[in-house]
C-alpha positions, 0 to 999 in steps of 0.5 A: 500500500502506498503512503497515499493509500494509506492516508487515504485509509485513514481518513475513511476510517476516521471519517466511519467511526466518528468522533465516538471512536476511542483510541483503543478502538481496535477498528482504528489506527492509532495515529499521534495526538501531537508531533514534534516536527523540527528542526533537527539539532535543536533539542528535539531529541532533548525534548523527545526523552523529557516528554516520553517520561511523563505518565499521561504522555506515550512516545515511540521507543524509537525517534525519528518514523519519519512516516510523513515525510515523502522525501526522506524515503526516496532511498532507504536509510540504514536504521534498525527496523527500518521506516514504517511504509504502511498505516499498520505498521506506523500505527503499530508504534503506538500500540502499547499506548494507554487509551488515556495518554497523549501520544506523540512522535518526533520527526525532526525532518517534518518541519523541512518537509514539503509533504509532511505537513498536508500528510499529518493534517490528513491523517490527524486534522486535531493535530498539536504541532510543537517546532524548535528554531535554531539560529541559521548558522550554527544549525547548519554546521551542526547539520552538516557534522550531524550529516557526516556522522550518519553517512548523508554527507562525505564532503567534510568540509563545510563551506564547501558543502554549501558551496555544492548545493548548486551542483547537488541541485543539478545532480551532479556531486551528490555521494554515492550512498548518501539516502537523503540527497535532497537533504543536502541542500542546506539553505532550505533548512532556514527557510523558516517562515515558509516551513511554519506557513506549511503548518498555519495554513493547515492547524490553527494558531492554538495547536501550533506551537514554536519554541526557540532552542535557546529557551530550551537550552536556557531553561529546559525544566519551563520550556517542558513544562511550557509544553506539557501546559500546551498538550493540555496534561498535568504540567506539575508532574517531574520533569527530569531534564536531560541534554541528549545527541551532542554535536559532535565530529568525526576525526578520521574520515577513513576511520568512519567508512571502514566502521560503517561498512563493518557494521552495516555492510559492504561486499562478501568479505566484509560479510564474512568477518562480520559473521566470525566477529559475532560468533567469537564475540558476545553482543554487549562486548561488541557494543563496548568496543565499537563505542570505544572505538568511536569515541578514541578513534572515529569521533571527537568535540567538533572544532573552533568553527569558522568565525568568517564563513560564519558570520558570511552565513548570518549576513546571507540568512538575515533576511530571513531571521529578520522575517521570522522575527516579524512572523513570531513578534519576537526580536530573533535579530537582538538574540541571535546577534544579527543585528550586529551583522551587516 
């Protein structure tokens, strides 16, 4: 069945059982009362965690269905379990839900999405809409070193990786076995008056709610309690604040590819030694050595960044923080230094 099919499905099913049905119906999928849609390295995952810990609030074990997003399922990704293609198998995410809970997904790539939003308003039309802004620049350097750390992106680089957005556009220096070529057009991570638009034009102002990284780094116990107020559930309960998918870098390129082939694929040979590895190795001391690998020979806290190209990026991306400003009735341009950029 295709994500049309599927969607299609469920608006019927939603339309036959009427506003009685219960989502424990067994005659009816079980579909997320909220999202968090984006943007990706600004404390979704942070947020995802301290959410899933509240009793009146169900969260998916794995982060990240990326269900109603079309464009990230252009090439598969390699993830355990892979991505839900089907209503029955997305909906089964949530089949340990208590009838009374608040369920909810995050998918941090929804909010970049041109689908996703239409998709989910298909799908959930109560829908509750939670997105996180970040400040451009440094959301796209975090971006790229997430990117290069999950095999989307080779070009370590990252001025030059922005300079290959026209190319990438074109189709031409896009890496082999990268699954989210489309993703690789960074500009179109910031643009974020018209991603919001996506979601406004579709749920009303009261079920969407935009919240700024910086607040949730400042202050994340308020901000999650800001949100908790916002999914309508007892927003007194404990929060247990939490810090999770740091920025990191990866400091050998070659290290990297040869783990990742090791771990997820890569030719007969590779196959082979793969096979004896977990017959010589019990599975929890091969998660400690791949993690020490990792941390003393693949990664690394990223370094210094740029401050030219950096501030060259702030200069190309004011008008649209300054947009957004407007869009929000907030002064992004003073809390993110833009109005310090010429």
């Amino acid at each position: 069945m295709s994500g049309g099919d599927s969607l299609a499905r469920t608006a019927s099913l939603l339309g036959a059982r009427g506003a009685d049905a219960t989502p424990g119906d067994s005659l009816q999928p079980r579909i997320p009362d909220f999202f968090i849609v984006g943007q990706p390295k600004s404390g979704t995952t942070a947020l995802y965690e301290m959410l899933g810990g509240h009793p009146q609030i169900f969260m998916p074990a794995g982060k990240e269905p990326w269900y109603f997003a079309d464009e990230l399922l252009e090439r598969t990704p390699p993830r355990p379990g892979g991505t839900p293609r089907t209503l029955a198998e997305y909906s089964n995410l949530f089949a340990a839900a208590d009838p009374q809970q608040r369920v909810g997904e995050a998918s941090a790539m929804y909010l970049w999405s041109r689908t996703a939003a239409a998709r989910i308003a298909a799908a959930q039309p109560d829908a509750r809409i939670v997105a996180v802004l970040r400040e451009p620049a440094s959301l796209l350097r975090s971006l790229h070193l997430q990117f290069i750390k999950t095999h989307v992106e080779i070009e370590t680089d990252f001025r030059r990786a922005m300079a290959l957005e026209t190319a990438r556009r074109e189709g031409r220096e896009i890496p082999r076995h990268t699954y989210w070529p489309r993703a690789l057009q960074y500009s179109e991570h910031t643009r974020y008056v018209e991603q919001l638009r996506r979601y406004k034009d579709l749920f009303p102002p009261e079920r969407v709610l935009v919240l700024i990284h910086d607040d949730l780094r400042r202050d994340a116990e308020g901000t999650v309690r800001a949100v908790l107020r916002f999914l309508e559930v007892d927003d007194t309960a404990p929060v247990e604040t939490v810090w999770a998918n740091p920025t990191i870098q990866v400091r050998s390129q070659r290290a990297h590819e040869v783990l990742h082939a090791l771990t997820m694929g890569g030719g007969p040979l590779l196959r082979t030694a793969r096979g004896a590895v977990k017959m010589l190795t019990p599975a929890g001391l091969r998660r400690v050595a791949l993690d020490a690998i990792k941390r003393d020979m693949v990664y690394r806290a990223p370094a210094a960044p740029d401050e030219e190209f950096m501030i060259e990026l702030r200069r190309r991306f004011k008008g649209e923080v300054v947009a957004l400003s407007d869009y929000l009735d907030r002064d992004l341009v003073a809390l993110w230094g833009y109005d310090h950029v010429g």
